[in-house]
N, C-alpha and C positions, 0 to 999 in steps of 0.2 A: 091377516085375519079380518079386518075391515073392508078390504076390495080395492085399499089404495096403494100407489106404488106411489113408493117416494125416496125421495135423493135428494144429498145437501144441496143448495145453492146459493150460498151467502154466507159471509162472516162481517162481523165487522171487530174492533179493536176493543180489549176493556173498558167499562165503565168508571167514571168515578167514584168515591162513597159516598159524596154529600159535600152539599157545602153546608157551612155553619157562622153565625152570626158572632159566637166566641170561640175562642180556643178551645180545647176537649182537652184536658189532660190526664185524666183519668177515667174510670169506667165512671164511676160515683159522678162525675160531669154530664153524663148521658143523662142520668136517670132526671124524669119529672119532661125532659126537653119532647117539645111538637114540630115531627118531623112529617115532610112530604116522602111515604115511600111506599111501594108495592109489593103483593103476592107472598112468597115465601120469605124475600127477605125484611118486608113488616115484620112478619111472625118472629124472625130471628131479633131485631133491632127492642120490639114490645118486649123479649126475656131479658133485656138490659135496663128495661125501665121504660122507655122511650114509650110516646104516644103517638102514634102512626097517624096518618091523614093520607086518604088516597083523593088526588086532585089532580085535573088535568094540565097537561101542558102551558097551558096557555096564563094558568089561574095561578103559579107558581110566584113567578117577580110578586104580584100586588099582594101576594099573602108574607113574605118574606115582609117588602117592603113595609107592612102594615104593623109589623108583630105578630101577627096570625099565627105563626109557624115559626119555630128559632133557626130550621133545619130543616135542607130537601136537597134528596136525591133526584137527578135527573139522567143525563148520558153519559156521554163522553165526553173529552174539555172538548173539541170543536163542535159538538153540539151546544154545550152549556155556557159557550162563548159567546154564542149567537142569539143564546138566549137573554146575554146581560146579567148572570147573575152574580157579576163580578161586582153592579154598583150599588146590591142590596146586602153583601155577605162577602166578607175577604179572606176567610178559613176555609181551603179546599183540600177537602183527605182522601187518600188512598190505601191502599188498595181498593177498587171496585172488588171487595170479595164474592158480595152476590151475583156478579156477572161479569166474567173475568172474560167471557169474549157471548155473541149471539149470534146462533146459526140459522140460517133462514133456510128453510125447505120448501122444496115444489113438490105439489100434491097432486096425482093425479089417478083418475079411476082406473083401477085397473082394466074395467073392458077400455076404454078410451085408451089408455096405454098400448093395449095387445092389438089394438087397430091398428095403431102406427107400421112404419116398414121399418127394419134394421137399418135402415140408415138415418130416417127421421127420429129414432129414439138416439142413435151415436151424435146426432146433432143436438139431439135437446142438453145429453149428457157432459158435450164436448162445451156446450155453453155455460153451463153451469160448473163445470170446473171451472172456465174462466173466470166468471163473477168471484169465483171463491178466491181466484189466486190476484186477483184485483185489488180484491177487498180487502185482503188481510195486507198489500201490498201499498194501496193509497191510504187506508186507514192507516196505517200506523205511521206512517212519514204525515200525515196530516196531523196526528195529535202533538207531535212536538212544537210546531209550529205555531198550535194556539197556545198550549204552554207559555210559550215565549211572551205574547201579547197579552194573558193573563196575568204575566208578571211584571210587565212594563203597566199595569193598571192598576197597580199594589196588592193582588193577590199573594197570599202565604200558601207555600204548599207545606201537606203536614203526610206524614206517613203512620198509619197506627200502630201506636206502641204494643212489643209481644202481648202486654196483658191485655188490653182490649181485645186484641184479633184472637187473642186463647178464649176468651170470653163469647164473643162471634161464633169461632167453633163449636164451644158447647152447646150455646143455642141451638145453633143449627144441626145437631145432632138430635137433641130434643127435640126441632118439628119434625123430623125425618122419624123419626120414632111414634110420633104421636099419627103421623097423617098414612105409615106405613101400616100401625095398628086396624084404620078404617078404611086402608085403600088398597085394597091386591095388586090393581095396577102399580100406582106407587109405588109398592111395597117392592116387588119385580124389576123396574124402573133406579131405583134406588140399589135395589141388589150387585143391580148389574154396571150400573156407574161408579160402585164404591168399589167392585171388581176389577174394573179397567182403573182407574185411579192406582189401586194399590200393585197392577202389574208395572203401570208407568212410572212409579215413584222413583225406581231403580236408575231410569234413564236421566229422568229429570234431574237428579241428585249428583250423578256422573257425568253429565253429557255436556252440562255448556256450565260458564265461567260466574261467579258469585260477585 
């Protein structure tokens, strides 16, 4: 309906949740804490209490390191390795629930598209499945790897307890609620992801090893 054609072309591997300056042991731990985080999943973290800060890349380390911030989300562990913010914060938690993998798309006009020949579009397509089967093929053999160097530098890994991640869930119900209320897009969007979601649960649940 916009004039664009587009197709996946890129994945990369879950995100982390954050690092943190102290343990979390409970939701009630969250509350009052200044975290670096973004978009929807701010919105989800702020119905826990948390006070969000959107701050760039770069601005992350010196605000941790300062006191600025108790808490910030950034990538993935071989991003967040590189970043160092193993020597400002040694609580790193998972699940990346807010981004449990990123799909990059190629964008292209549709008249631009239709100009092509059938073979130059089977080439753009054939490339991008590449990337995709790459990505999700060095990403994920790359994140164990920083793991490992994470913990050789006294990082703790920590997993979130059911009650927090139940907690998480209902937030993020609420913004889906709230942002569907004023966005038909969205709204649509949301319809149609928690439709696929609930056909795959079947598999997910039956299909590989616990």
């Amino acid at each position: 309906p916009h004039g664009i054609h587009a197709m996946p072309c890129g994945l990369h591997s879950p995100e982390g949740s954050g690092w943190f300056r102290e343990e979390i042991r409970s939701s009630e731990d969250l509350r009052g804490l200044k975290m670096r985080f973004f978009g929807l999943g701010a919105r989800v973290m702020e119905k826990l209490g948390v006070s969000t800060q959107l701050l760039a890349g770069g601005d992350i380390f010196p605000a941790l390191e300062l006191g600025a911030i108790d808490a910030a989300e950034y990538s993935m562990p071989v991003i967040d390795l590189n970043q160092g913010f193993y020597q400002v914060a040694k609580h790193y938690y998972f699940p990346g629930w807010h981004q449990q993998t990123s799909l990059f798309e190629l964008l292209v006009s549709d008249d631009r598209w239709n100009e092509l020949s059938l073979m130059q579009q089977a080439q753009i397509e054939m490339v991008c499945e590449a990337n995709f089967v790459r990505g999700a093929a060095i990403g994920e053999a790359a994140q164990s790897e920083a793991l490992a160097e994470l913990a050789d530098r006294g990082v703790q890994f920590h997993r979130w307890s059911p009650e927090i991640l139940d907690a998480m869930r209902e937030g993020w119900k609420e913004v889906v609620a709230e942002e569907s209320a004023k966005d038909a897009d969205f709204a649509r969007v949301a319809e149609a992801y928690f439709d696929f979601h609930e056909r795959y649960r079947t598999w997910a649940e039956y299909g590989y090893l616990r």
